[in-house]
C-alpha positions, 0 to 999 in steps of 0.5 A, spaced: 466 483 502 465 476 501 460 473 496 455 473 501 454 480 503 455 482 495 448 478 493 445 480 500 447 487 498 445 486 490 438 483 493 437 489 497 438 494 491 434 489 488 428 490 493 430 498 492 429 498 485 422 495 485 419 499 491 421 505 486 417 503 480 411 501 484 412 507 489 404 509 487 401 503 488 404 503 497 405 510 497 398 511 500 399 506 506 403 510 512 406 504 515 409 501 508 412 508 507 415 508 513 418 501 513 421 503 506 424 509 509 428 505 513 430 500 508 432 505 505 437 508 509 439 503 511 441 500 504 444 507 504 449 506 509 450 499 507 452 502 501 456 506 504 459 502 508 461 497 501 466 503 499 470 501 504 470 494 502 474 496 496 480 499 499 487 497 494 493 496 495 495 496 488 498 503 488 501 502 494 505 496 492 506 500 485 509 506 490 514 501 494 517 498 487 518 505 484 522 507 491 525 501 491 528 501 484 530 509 485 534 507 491 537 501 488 539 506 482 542 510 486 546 505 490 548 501 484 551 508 481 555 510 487 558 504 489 560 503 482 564 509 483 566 508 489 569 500 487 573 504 483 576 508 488 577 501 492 580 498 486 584 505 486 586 504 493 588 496 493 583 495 497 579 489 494 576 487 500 571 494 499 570 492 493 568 485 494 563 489 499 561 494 495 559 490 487 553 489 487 547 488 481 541 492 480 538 485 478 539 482 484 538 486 490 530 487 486 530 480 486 532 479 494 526 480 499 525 487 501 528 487 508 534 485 505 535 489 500 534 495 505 540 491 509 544 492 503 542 498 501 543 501 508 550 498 509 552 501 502 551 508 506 554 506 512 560 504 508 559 510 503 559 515 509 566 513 512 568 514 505 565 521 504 572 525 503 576 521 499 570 519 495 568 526 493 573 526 487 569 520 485 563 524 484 560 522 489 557 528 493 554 529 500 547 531 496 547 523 493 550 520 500 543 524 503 539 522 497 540 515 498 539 515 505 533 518 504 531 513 499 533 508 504 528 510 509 523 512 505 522 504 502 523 502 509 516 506 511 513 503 505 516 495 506 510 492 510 505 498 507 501 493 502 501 488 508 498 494 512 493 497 507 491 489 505 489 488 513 486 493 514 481 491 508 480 485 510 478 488 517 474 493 515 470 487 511 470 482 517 467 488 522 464 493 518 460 490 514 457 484 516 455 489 523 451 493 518 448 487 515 446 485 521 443 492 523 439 491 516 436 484 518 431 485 523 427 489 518 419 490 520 415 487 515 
């Protein structure tokens, strides 16, 4: 809701509140009580239509990073064993591929820490059977691309929440605002 909006809505519990401590002095006047039965709601539906406003994304972005930093965790360790296993092989060119920092793929963008990430399970994968004695299991290569897809979902999921926010903000809320504004007097 924009600030616009707050004060008409703060205004309109406002006028609420005072028709409330004088209800005795209208309550006798037929029309008057109908008009305030209809401010009323829609003050009521305005107040509702306000609790959509206030969608987060915090939690969102806070469920991302912590699939985002598992991931990384996970890749990091099995392509620590898995260099060794190169370096073990004389294969310096997959160790080369196969270094790669915690640090570092946090600061990255996402879509390029999901590239790197996924090019660790792809390389991973090739090497499944000479890797076992490594420790690295077929149960941490699935953990790993489980992880991967699941912070892939979650990459443009705060984008998502925050414009559906701003949406909702821009269509809902001034529709019933604009509903509330022909108001008998």
């Amino acid at each position: 809701m924009n600030q616009k909006e707050v004060n008409f809505l703060s205004m309109c519990r406002s006028v609420q509140q005072v028709l409330d401590t004088y209800k005795t002095t209208w309550w006798a006047v037929p029309v008057f009580v109908q008009n305030v039965e209809m401010f009323t709601q829609l003050v009521s539906e305005l107040s509702t239509a306000a609790k959509g406003a206030e969608l987060r994304s915090t939690g969102v972005t806070e469920h991302k990073l912590d699939t985002e930093v598992r991931a990384v965790q996970l890749a990091v360790n099995l392509a620590k064993r898995a260099s060794v296993y190169a370096l073990d092989t004389n294969n310096p060119a997959l160790h080369d591929q196969l270094r790669i920092s915690r640090t570092a793929l946090i600061q990255r963008p996402d879509n390029l820490t999901l590239s790197k990430l996924r090019d660790v399970y792809t390389r991973l994968q090739a090497l499944a059977a000479q890797l076992q004695p490594y420790f690295i299991t077929e149960t941490d290569l699935n953990n790993l691309n489980e992880l991967n897809n699941a912070f892939e979902q979650q990459i443009s999921r705060p984008r998502t929440t925050i414009v559906e926010r701003k949406t909702y903000n821009q269509e809902h809320i001034p529709e019933q605002i604009a509903q509330s504004a022909p108001l008998p007097v």
